[in-house]
C-alpha positions in Angstrom: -76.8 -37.7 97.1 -74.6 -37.7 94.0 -74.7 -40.7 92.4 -73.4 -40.1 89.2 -71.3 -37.5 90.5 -68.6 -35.9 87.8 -69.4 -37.9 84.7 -70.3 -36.4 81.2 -73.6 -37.4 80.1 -74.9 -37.0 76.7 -79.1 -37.3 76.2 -81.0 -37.4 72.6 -83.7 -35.7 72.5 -82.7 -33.9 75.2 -85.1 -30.8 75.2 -88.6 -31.7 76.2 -90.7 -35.4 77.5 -88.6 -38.2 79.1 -85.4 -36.6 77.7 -85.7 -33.2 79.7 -86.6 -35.0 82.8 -83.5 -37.3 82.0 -81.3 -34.4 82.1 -82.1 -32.5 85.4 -82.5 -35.6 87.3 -79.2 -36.7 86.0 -78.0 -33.8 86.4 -79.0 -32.9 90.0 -77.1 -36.0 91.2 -73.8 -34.7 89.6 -73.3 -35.2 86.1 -72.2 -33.1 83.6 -75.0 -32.8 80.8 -75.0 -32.7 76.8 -78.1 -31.6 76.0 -78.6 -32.5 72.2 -81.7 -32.3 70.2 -82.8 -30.4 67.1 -85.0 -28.4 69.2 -82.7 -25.5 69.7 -84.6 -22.7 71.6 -85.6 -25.7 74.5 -82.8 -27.3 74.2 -80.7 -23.9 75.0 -83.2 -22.8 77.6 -82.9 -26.1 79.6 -78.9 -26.2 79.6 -79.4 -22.8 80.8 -82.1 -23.8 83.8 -79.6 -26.4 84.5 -76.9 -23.8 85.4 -79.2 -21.5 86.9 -79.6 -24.3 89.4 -75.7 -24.8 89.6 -75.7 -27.7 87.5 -73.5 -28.0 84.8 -74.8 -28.4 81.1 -74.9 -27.0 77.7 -76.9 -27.9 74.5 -76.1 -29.2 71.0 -77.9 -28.9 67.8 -77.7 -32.6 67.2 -78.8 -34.7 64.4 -78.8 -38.5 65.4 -79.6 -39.8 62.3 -76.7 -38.0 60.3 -73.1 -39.7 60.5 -70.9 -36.2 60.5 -73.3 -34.8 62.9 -72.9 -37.5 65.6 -69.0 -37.4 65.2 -68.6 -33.9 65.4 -71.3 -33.3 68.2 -69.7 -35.6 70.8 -66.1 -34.9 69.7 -67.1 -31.1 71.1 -68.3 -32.9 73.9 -65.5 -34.4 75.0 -63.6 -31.3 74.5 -66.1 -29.1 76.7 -67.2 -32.0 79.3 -64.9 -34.3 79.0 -65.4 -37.9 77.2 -68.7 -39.2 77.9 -69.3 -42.2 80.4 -73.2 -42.1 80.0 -75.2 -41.9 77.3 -78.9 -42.0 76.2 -80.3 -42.8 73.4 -83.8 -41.3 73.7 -84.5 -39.5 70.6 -87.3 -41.1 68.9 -90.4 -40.5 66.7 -93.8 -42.1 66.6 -94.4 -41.9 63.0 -97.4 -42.4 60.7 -100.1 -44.4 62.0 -101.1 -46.3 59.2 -101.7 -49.9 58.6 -98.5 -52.1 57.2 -100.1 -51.9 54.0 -100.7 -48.0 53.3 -97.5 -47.2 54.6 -95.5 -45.2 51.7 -91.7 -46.3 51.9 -90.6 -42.7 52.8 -93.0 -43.0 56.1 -91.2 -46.4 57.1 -87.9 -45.0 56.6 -88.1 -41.9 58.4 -88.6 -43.5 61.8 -86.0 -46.2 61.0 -83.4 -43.6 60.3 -84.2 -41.8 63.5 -85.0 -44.6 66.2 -82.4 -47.0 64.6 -80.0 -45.7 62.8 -79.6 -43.0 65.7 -78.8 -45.5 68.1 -76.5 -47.4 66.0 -74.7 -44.0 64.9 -74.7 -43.1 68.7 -73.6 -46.1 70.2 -70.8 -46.5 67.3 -69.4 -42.7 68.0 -69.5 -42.5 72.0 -67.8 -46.0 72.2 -64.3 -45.1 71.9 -65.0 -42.5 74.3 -66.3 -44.8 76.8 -63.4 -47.1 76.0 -60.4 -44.4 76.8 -62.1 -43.7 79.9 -62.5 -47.5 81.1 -66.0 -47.8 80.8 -69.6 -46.6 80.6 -73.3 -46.7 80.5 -75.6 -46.8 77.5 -79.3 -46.6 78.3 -81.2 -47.4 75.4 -85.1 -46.0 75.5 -87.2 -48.8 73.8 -91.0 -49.2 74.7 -93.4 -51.7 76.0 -93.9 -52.0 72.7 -90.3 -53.5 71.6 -91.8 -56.3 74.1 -95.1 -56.8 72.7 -97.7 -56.6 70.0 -100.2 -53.9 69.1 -102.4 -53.1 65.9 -101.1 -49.4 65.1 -97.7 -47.4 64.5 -95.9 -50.8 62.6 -93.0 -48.8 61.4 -92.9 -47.3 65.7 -93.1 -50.8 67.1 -90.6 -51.8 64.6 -88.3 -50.2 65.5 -88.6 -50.4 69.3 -87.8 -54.1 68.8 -85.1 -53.3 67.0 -83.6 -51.3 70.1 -84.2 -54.0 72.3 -82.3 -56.5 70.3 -79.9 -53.8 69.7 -79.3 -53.6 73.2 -78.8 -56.8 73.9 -75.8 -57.3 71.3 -73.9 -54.4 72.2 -74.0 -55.6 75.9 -72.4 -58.6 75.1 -69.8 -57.2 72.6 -68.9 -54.6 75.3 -69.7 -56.2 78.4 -65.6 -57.5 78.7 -64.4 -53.4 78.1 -67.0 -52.4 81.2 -69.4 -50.7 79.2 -72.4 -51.6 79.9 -75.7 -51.4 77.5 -79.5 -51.3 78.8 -83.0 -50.7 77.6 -85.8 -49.0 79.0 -89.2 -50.2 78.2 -92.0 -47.7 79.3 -95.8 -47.7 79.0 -97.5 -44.9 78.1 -95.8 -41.6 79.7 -98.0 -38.2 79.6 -95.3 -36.2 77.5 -95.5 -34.3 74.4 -95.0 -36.8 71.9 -98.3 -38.9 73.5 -99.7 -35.0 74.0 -99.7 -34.9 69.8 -101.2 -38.6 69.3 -104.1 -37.6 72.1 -104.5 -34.3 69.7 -104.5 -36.1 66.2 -106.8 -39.0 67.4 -109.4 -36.3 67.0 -111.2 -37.2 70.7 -111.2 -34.8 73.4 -107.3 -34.9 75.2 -108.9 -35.7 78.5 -110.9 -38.1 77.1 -108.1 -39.8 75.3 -105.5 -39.9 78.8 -108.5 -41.6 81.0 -108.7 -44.1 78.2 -104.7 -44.8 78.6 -105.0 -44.5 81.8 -107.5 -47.4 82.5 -104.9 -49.5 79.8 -102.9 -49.3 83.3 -103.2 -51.5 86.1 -101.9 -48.8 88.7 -104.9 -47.1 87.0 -103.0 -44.1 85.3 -100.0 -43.6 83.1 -96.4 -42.5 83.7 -94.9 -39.1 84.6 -91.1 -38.8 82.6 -89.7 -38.4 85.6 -90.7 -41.8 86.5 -88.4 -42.9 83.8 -85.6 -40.3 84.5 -85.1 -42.1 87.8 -84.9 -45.7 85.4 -81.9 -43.8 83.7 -80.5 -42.8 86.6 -79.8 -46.2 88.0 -78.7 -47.5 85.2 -76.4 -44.8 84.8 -74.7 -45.2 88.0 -72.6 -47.7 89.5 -75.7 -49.2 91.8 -76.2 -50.8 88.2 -72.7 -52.2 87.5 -73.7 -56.1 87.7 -76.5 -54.9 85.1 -76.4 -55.2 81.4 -78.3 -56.3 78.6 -81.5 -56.2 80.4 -85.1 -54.7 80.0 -85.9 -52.4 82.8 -89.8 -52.5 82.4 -91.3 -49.0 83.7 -95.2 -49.7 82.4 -97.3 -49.3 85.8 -97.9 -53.3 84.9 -99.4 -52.8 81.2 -97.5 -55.8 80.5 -98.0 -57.8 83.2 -101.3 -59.0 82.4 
């Protein structure tokens, strides 16, 4: 089934974790994929698994949180795919995990620039794309924790809720030009960046998943591709009475 079926989608943080699942599901239904990230050598070999598997994709060297580098990125985009009509904004760090207090400015600022500012700098550039073509769909990866509280990575959940009130505004601003804007809230999905905290937590990596996994009602946490297929319906037209909402994807972490 092609559901998004000849549209030009453009993923941040494209190359590995919820993003690389993000762009082969997306792209098995259909779409044309911009694979962006900083991570070249991934980020070429997946555009190139795409094509292997007669998908159609190629990969950027993108910055999100530099101005010039957004403009010029998805003006080649629109030149080699065609002007966008999806896009996600999944690049994102977890930053220092550091109480509010010990926090240097620098630390703070870094994941603003790359999990704010990058969706700001995204959202701005693609939307005159979107706009020439009729319409679109922004998906917007926040977190559980852009929904609630937790006592660790301030500057991370921070800026989470800042993409979910993002969100929100740019669906209401756009909602008359039918572009619609979305965020995904996950819980805790097994992918590298999660991989890195289990490592620097200085437990034993097994030890540390069973411990998220028990944090889970459906006693485990989440695969990316059990995001991807979140994307997916919001990227296609199954989700065009949808926008400004919080698609949840937590195996009921906040449900309690």
């Amino acid at each position: 089934m092609q559901r998004i079926s000849g549209k030009t989608a453009i993923v941040t943080g494209g190359s590995h974790g919820i993003g690389r699942a993000t762009c082969s599901r997306l792209a098995a239904e259909g779409a044309r994929i911009a694979v962006t990230d900083i991570q070249d050598e991934e980020g070429e070999a997946l555009a190139s698994a795409i094509r292997d598997q007669g998908g159609e994709a190629r990969y950027w060297h993108l910055d999100v949180a530099t101005e010039a580098s957004v403009e010029q990125v998805f003006a080649e985009i629109d030149e080699a795919l065609g002007a966008p009509q999806v896009l996600v904004n999944n690049a994102g760090i977890s930053g220092t995990d550091k109480p509010t207090d010990q926090l240097t400015e620098a630390e703070w600022q870094q994941v603003q620039d790359i999990n704010v500012k990058g969706v700001f700098l995204c959202t701005k550039h693609v939307i005159p794309y979107m706009r020439r073509v009729g319409g679109g769909s922004i998906v917007n990866l926040s977190s559980i924790y852009g929904i609630i509280g937790a006592p660790d990575i301030p500057s991370y959940h921070a800026s989470k809720g800042a993409v979910r009130q993002m969100t929100k505004t740019d669906a209401l601003l756009y909602a008359g030009e039918g572009i619609r804007v979305n965020s995904i809230h996950p819980g805790f999905i097994w992918t590298p960046l999660v991989e890195a905290l289990a490592k620097d937590s200085g437990q034993d990596v097994d030890a540390y998943r069973e411990q998220l996994d028990a944090r889970h009602p459906v006693g485990h946490v989440g695969e990316p591709d059990d995001i991807a297929n979140g994307v997916l319906y919001l990227a296609s037209d199954e989700a065009k009475f949808v926008t400004g909402s919080e698609l949840v994807i937590d195996g009921g972490y906040t449900a309690r």
